[in-house]
C-alpha positions in Angstrom: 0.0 0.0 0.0 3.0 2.1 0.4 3.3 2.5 -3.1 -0.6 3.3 -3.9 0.3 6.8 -1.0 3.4 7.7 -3.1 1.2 7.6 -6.0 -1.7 9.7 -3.8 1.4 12.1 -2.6 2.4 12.6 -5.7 -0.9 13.7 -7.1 -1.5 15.7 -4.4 1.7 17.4 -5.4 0.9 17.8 -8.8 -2.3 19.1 -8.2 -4.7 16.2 -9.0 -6.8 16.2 -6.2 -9.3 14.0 -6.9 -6.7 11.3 -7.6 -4.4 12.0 -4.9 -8.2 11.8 -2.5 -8.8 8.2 -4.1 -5.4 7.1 -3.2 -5.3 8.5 0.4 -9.0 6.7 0.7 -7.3 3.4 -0.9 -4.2 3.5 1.5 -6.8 4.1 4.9 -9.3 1.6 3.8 -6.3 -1.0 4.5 -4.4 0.8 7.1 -7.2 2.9 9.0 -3.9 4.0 11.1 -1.6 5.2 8.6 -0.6 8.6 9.6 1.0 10.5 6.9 -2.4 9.5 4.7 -4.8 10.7 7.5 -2.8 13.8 7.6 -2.6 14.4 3.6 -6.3 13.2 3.4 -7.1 16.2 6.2 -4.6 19.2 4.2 -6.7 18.2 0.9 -9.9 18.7 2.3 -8.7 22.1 4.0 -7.7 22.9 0.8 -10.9 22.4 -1.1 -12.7 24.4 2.1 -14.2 21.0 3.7 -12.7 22.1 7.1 -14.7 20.1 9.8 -13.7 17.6 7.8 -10.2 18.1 7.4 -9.8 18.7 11.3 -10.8 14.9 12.1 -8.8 13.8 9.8 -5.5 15.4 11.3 -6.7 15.2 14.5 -6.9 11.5 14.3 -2.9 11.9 13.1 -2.4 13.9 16.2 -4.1 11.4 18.1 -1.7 8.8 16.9 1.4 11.1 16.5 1.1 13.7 19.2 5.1 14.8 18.9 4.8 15.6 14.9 4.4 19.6 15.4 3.5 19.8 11.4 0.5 17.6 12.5 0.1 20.3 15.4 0.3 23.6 12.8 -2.3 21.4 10.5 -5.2 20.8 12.8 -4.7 24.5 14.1 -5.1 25.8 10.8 -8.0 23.4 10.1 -9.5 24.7 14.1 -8.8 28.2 12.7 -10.4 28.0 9.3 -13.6 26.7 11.5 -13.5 30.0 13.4 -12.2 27.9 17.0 -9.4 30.3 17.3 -9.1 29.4 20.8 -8.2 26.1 19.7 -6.0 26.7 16.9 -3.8 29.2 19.3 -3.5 25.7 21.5 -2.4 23.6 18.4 0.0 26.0 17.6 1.7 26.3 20.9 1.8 23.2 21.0 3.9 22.7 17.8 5.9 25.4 19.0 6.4 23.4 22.2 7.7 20.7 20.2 9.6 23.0 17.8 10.5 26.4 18.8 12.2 27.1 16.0 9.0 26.6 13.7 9.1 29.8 12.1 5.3 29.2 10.1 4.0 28.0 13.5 5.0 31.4 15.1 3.5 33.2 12.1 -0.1 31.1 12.3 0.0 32.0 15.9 0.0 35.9 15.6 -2.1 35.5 12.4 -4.5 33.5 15.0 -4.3 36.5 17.8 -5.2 39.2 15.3 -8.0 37.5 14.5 -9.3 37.5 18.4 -7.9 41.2 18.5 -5.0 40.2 20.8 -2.4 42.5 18.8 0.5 42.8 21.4 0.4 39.1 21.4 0.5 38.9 17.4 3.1 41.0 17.5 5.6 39.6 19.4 4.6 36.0 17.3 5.4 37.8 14.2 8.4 39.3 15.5 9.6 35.7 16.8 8.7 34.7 13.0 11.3 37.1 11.7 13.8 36.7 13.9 14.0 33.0 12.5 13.1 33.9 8.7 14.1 37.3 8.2 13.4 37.5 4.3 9.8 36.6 5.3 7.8 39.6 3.7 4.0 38.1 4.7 5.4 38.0 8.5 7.0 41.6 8.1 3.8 42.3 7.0 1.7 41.2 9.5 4.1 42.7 12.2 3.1 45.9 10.5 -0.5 45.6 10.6 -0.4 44.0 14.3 1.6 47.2 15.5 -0.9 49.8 13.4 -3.6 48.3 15.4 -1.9 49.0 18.8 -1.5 52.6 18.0 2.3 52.1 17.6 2.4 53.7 13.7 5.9 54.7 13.1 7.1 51.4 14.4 4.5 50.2 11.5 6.1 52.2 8.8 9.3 50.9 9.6 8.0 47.0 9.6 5.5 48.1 5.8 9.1 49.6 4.5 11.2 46.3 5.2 8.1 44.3 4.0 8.4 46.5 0.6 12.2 46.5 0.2 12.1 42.5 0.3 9.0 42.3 -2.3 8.7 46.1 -3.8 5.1 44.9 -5.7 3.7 43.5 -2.4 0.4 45.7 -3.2 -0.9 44.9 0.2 2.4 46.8 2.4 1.4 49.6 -0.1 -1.4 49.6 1.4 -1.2 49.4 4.6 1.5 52.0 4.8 -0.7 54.4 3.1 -2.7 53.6 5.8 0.0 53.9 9.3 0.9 56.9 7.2 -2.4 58.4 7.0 -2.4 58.2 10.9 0.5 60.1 11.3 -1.1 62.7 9.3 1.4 61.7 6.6 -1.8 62.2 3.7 0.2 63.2 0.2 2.8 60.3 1.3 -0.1 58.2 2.4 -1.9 59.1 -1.4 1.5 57.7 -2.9 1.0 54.4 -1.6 -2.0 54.0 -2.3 -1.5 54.9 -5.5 1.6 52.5 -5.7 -1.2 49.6 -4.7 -3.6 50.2 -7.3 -0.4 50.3 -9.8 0.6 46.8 -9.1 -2.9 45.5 -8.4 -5.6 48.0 -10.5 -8.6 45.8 -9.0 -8.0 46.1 -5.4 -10.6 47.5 -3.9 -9.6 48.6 -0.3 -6.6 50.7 -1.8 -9.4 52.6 -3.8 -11.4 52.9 -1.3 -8.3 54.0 1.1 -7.3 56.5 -1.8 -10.8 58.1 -1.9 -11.7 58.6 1.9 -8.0 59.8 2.0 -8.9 62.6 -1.0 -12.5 63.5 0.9 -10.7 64.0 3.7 -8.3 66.1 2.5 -11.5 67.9 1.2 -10.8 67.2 -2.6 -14.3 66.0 -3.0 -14.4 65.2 -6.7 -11.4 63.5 -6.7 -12.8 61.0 -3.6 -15.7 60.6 -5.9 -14.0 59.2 -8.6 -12.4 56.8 -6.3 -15.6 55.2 -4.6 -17.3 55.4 -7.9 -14.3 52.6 -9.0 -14.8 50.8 -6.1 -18.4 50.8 -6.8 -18.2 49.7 -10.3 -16.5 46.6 -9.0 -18.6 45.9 -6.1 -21.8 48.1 -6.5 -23.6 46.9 -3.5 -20.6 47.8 -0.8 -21.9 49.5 2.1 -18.9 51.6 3.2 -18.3 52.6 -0.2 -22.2 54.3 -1.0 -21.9 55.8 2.5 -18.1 57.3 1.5 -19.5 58.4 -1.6 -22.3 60.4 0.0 -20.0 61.8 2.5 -18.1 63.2 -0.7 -21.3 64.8 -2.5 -22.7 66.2 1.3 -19.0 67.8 1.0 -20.0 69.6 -2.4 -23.0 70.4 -0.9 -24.9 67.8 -3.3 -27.0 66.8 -0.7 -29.7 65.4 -2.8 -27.2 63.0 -4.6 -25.8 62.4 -1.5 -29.0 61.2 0.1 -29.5 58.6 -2.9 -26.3 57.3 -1.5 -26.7 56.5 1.7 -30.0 55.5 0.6 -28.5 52.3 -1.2 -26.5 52.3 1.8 -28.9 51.4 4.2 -30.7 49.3 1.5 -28.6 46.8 1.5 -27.5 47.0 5.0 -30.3 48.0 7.5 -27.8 48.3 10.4 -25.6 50.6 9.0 -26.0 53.0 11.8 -23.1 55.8 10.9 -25.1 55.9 7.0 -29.1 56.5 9.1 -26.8 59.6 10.7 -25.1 60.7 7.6 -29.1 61.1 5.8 -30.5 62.5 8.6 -27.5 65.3 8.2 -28.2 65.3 4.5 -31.8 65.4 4.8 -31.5 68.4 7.4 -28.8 70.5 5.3 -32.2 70.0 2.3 -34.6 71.5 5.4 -36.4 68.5 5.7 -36.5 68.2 9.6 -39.0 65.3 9.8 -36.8 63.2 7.8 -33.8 64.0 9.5 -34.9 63.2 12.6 -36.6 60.1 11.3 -33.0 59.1 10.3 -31.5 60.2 13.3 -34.3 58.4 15.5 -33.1 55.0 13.5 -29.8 55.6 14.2 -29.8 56.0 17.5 -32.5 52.6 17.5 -28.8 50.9 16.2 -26.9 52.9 18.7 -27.7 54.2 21.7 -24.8 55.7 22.3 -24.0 57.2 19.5 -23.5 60.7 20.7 -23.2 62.4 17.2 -27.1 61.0 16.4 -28.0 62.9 19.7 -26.6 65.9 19.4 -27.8 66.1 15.5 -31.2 65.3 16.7 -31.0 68.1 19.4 -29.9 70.6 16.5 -32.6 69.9 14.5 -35.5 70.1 17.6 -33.7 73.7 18.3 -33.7 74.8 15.0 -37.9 74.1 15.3 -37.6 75.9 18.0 -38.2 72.8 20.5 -36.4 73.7 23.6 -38.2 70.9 25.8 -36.6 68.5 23.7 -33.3 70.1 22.2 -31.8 71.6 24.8 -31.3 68.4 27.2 -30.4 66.2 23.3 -27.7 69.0 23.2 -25.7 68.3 26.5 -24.4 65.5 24.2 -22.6 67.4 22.5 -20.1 67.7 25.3 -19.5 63.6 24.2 -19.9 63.6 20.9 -17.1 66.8 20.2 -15.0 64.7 23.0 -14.5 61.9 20.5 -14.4 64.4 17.4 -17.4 62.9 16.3 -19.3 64.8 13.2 -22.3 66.8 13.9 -24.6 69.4 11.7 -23.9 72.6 10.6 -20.4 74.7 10.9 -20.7 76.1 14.8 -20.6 72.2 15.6 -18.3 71.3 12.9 -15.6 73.6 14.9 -16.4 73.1 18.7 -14.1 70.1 19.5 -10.7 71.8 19.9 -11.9 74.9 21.3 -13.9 73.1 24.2 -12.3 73.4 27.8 -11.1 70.7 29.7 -13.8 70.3 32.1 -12.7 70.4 35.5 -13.3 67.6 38.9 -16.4 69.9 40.1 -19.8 68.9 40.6 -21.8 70.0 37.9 -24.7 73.0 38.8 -28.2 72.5 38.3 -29.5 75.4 38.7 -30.2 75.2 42.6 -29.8 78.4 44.9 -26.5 78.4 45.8 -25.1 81.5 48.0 -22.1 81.4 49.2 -20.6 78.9 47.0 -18.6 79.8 43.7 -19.5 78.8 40.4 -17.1 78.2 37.2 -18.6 79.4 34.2 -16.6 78.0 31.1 -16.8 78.9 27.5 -16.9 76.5 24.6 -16.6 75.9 21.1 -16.2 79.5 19.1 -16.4 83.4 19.8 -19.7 84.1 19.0 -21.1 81.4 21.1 -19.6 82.9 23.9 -20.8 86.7 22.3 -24.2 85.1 22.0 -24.6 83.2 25.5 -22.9 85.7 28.3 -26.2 87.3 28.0 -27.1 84.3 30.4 -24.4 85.4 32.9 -27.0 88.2 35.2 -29.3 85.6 35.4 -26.6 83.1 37.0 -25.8 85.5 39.2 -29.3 86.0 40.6 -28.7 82.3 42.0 -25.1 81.4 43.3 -22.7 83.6 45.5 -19.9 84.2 43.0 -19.5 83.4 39.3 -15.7 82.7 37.7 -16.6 82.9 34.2 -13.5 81.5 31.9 -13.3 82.7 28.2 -11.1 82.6 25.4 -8.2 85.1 25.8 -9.3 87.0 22.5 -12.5 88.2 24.1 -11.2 89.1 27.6 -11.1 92.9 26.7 -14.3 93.4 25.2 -16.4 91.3 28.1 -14.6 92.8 31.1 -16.6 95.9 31.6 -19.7 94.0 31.4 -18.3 91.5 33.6 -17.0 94.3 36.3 -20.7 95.3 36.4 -22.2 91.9 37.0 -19.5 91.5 40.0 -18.1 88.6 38.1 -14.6 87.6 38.2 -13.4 87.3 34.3 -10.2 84.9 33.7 -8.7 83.7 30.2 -8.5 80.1 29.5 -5.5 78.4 29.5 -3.7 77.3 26.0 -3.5 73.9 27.6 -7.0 73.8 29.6 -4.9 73.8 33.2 -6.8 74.7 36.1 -5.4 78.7 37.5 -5.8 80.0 40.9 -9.6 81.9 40.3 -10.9 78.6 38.7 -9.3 76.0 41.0 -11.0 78.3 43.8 -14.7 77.0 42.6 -17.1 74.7 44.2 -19.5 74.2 41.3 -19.1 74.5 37.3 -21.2 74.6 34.0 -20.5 74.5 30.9 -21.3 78.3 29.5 -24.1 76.7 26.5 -25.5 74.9 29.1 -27.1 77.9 30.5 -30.6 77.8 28.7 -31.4 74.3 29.8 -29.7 74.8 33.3 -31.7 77.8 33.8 -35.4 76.6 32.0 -35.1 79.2 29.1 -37.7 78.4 26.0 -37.7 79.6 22.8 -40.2 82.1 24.4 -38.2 83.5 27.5 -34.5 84.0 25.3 -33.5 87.2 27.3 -33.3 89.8 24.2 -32.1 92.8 25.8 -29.4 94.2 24.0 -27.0 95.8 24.2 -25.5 93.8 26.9 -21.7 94.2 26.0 -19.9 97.5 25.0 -16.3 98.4 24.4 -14.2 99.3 27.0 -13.3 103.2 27.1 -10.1 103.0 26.2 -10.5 100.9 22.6 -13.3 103.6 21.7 -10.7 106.6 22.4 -8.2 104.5 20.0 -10.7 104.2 17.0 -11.7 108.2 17.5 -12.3 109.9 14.1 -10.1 107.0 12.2 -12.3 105.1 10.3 -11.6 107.1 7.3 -14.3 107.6 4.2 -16.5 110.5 3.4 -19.7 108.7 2.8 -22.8 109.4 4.4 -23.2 105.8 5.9 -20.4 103.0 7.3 -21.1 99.8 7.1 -19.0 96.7 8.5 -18.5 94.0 6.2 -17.7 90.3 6.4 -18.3 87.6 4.3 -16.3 84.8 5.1 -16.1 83.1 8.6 -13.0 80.2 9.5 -12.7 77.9 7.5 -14.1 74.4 8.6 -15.2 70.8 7.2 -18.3 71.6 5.5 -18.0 74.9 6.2 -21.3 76.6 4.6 -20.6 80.2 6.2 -18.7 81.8 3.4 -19.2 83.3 0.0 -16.9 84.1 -3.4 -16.0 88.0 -2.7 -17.2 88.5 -6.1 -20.7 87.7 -5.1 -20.6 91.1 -3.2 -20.8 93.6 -6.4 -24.5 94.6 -5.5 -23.5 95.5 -2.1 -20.5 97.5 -3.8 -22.5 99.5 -6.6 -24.4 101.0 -3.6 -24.0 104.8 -3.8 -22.7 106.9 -0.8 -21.8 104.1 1.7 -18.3 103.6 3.0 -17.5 99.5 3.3 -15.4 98.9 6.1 -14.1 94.9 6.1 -14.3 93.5 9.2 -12.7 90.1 8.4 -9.1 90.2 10.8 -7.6 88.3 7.5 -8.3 88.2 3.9 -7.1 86.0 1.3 -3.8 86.9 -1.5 -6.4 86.4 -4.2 -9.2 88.5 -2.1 -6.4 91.4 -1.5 -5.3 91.9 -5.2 -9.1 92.0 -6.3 -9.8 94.4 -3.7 -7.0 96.0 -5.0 -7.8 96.2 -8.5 -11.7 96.8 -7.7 -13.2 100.0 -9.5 -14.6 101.5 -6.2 -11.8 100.2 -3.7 -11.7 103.7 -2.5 -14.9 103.0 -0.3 -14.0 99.9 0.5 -11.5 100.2 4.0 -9.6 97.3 4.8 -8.5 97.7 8.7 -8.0 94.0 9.9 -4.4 94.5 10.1 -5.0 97.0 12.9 -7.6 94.8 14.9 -6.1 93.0 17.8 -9.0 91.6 19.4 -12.4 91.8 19.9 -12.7 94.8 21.6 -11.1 96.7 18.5 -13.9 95.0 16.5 -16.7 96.4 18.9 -15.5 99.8 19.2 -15.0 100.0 15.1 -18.8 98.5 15.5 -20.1 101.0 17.9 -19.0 103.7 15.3 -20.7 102.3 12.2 -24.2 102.6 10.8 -24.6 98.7 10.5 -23.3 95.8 10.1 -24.0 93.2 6.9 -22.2 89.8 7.8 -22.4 86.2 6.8 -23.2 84.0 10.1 -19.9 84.6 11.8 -18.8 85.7 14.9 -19.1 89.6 13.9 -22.8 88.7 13.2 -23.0 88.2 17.3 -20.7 90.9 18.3 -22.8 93.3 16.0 -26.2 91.8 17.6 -24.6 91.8 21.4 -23.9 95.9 20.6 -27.8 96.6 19.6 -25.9 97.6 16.2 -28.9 97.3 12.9 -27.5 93.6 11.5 -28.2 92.0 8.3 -27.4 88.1 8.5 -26.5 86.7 5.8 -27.6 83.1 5.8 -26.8 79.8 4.2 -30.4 77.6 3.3 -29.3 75.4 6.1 -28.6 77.8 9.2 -27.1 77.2 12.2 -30.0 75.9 14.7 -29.8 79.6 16.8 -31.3 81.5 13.8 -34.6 79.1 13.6 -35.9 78.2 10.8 -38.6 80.4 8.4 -38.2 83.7 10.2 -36.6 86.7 9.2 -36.1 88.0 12.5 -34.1 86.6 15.8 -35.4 86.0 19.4 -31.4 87.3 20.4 -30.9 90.2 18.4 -33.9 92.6 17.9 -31.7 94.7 15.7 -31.0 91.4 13.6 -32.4 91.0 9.8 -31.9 87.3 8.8 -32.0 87.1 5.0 -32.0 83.5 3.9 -30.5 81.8 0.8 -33.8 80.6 -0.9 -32.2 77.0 -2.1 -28.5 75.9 -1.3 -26.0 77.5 -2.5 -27.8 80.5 -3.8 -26.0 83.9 -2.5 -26.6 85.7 -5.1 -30.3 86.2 -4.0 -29.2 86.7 -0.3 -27.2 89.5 -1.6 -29.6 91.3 -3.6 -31.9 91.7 -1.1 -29.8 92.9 1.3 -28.7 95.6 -1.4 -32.1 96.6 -2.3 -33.1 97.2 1.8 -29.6 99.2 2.3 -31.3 101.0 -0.5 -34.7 101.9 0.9 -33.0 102.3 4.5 
């Protein structure tokens, strides 16, 4: 019978497996013992996916050859195939235990761990790998991917760019360096190797998809689209890839597209919690507010937890005015901006690194609380603190003493306000550490926590304005130097910072009505202007009324006492837009169709500023309407 195995082996070796099966079948039918045929019998039917199968069959080798560590590696690779990673780690330590110099047994061991998650453990397997085979570029590999999971990127890089200088075209180490790069914030590096994958390998999918979330990320939008439309013409029912692509079009402001997207998204995979978010945001950036929160109601059904889902559905109740339910939905935003996770609109879009590290304090309710002091900290950007320290009086009505902790930029314009609410004013740390005034405190809350803390509606928003002023000396300093001889002066701004999705700026040429307007001096409030905005200004045919005096604005006190000297104020939804409003100054708002949730929703006029016009774009992306109407009320004013 020896000679019928030979015959089976080499089959089996040839690639004939249905001969080499009837010969391994032939040999056991008169030796049910015979090892080596058990053993072949069970690596066959691994290989042809029959893996229950195949791990009797060596486990009955085992059984009868317990010392063989090949036999060992075998079943374990059968046990792992069959999902029994527990098991298959055993077999393998075992044939390490009779062989610890079994290089492929250390690399199916951390191949095993990564599987369970345990990366440190895969790690040092396939670091025990290449110490016996160093030319081993799958196990140099591996060692790469195992030490991107724990965080440990450079150390990565360094495994990807051995695995690459053994086998240059290994499209996977492309890869997955693209990808350890992309943590590092290494992107046009990271773009490279992707690119290098899709070279050797055009079909692979997750370097396309890598390559396009990388380009949508970087915010070059159609370029991302391109990508996840080639991953989609490969696999075009691919979850992740609809939902990327959707995130691209949201970032054109194609939200209707977008919608289709995540859509088919859902379609095929009901559960896809992150896509019911990503339509509720597209649905609410189109103004439908049912459907968002229909979408954002499903997502949270899949997630709880998911704090983004909350604090998009609190936007969208505040933006319709539903304080009951918004305001308490909106304390998650304090989570979700915590974990950087993406929320509607651009005040949301910017708040994470802005927001102060909250200090060991209990947290106030809103109970009486005389004699005790409270910490009062800012968040997220300048005009949420312009809009919200209109809160502060009322605060102080209830607790002994108030420490109220803002961003350094706006300590000069608040503190005479803050002298006569007996307040003590302090400037928040670059770092978020705790000074002496704020580590003196008994209680804190966060300042946008004020409305629901203290019961405010939609109905009671204290209006009074103004409620801030600049300080004496900044209004001596701006004296008679405003230049221009028209009969009015009007601040400008069109353009607030920069953010993902940012929706709060316009082209400058989109200004010309404003511009043609007869006998009005323009004064540019924006602190910084683009190369390309200063040479147009430059060249413009009426850049004599237009005044360009960010370069002598230091903070926001400058702003306010160049404010208190104008006429009004026209401004895109920035942080002037509040400063002009917090100074009872006549405001025009310009606003994108889908506004931030504190300027409501089908009103022209604003609960916070009674000096405030909101003119609306009519349909996304439109301000060349928003414009004209401004121009044509300047004109009747």
């Amino acid at each position: 019978m020896e000679q019928v195995f030979a015959r089976a082996y080499a089959a089996h070796r040839d690639g004939r497996l249905d001969d080499a099966e009837r010969g391994y079948r032939a040999t056991l039918d008169a030796n049910p013992v015979h090892v080596d045929a058990l053993h072949l019998l069970g690596v066959l039917r691994h290989q042809q996916g029959q893996h229950a199968e195949a791990a009797d069959l060596v486990g009955r080798a085992v059984d009868l050859r317990p010392e063989d560590a090949a036999l060992q590696l075998n079943l374990g690779n059968a046990l792992k195939a069959m999902g029994q990673l527990d098991r298959a780690i055993e077999r393998f330590r075992n044939a390490l235990t009779l062989a610890p110099t079994f290089a492929l047994a250390h690399y199916n061991l951390g191949n095993a761990y990564a599987a369970l998650g345990r990366h440190e453990d895969a790690a040092h397997a396939f670091d025990r790998a290449l110490r016996l085979q160093p030319d081993d570029a799958s196990a140099s590999n591996n060692l790469g991917n195992a030490l991107h999971a724990l965080g440990r990127h450079e150390e990565a890089i360094e495994a990807f760019t051995r695995t690459l200088a053994l086998r240059p075209r290994h499209a996977g180490a492309h890869n997955n360096l693209g990808m350890a790069l992309n943590a590092l914030g290494r992107t046009d590096e990271a773009l490279q190797h992707f690119r290098e994958a899709l070279a050797v390998e055009p079909q692979f999918t997750a370097a396309q998809f890598n390559l396009g979330n990388t380009l949508d990320a970087l915010g070059r939008h159609e370029e991302a689209i391109d990508a996840f439309e080639t991953v989609l013409a490969q696999q075009p029912y691919l979850p992740p890839a609809l939902f990327a692509l959707g995130n691209a079009l949201a970032g054109l402001g194609r939200h209707e597209e977008a919608v289709a997207r995540f859509e088919r998204a859902i379609g095929h995979d009901p559960k896809f919690a992150l896509a019911w978010l990503a339509l509720g945001t597209a649905h609410h950036a189109l103004g439908r507010h049912a459907a968002a929160l229909r979408a954002f109601d499903e997502a949270l059904r899949l997630r709880p937890d998911l704090a983004a889902a909350h604090l998009n559905r609190a936007l969208t109740w505040l933006t319709l005015r539903d304080f009951a339910r918004g305001l308490p939905e909106y304390e998650w935003r304090l989570d979700a901006l915590a974990h950087s996770e993406f929320a509607i609109g651009p005040s949301a879009a910017g708040m994470a690194h802005t927001s102060p590290r909250t200090p060991p304090l209990p947290r106030w309710q809103g109970e009486p609380a005389a004699g005790r002091t409270l910490l009062i900290q800012a968040e997220q950007g300048f005009g949420d603190t312009l809009q919200f320290v209109r809160f502060i009086p009322l605060v102080a009505q209830r607790v002994g003493r108030i420490v109220l902790e803002v961003q350094p930029e706006l300590v000069p314009l608040i503190a005479p306000a803050a002298e006569a609410w007996r307040i003590t004013l302090v400037a928040r740390n670059a770092d978020g550490s705790q000074g002496g005034a704020r580590s003196a405190a008994d209680l804190h809350c966060p300042l946008l926590s004020l409305p629901l803390t203290l019961g405010v509606t939609f109905d009671t928003i204290p209006s009074r304005a103004p409620y801030l002023a600049p300080p004496a000396a900044y209004r001596r300093k701006w004296r008679g130097s405003l230049g221009g001889q028209a009969k009015r002066k009007i601040g400008l701004a069109w353009s607030g910072r920069i953010q993902k999705h940012e929706n709060r700026s316009m082209p400058l040429a989109a200004l010309e009505p404003l511009f043609a307007l007869q006998d009005i001096d323009w004064l540019v409030l924006q602190p910084e202007l683009g190369a390309a905005e200063q040479a147009a200004l430059d060249a413009h045919p009426r850049a004599g009324t237009i005044h360009r005096i960010g370069h002598r604005i230091a903070d926001f006190a400058d702003t306010a006492a160049i404010v208190e000297r104008l006429d009004a104020v026209v401004t895109i939804d920035t942080s002037i837009a509040h400063l002009a409003g917090a100074l009872g100054k006549p405001l025009w708002v310009m606003l994108p169709f889908a506004a931030d949730w504190r300027w409501f929703a089908g009103t022209d006029e604003s609960p916070w500023y009674p000096t405030a016009t909101l003119v609306r774009q009519p349909q996304p992306g439109d301000w060349a309407s928003v414009v004209e109407r401004v121009a044509a009320a300047l004109r009747e004013a």
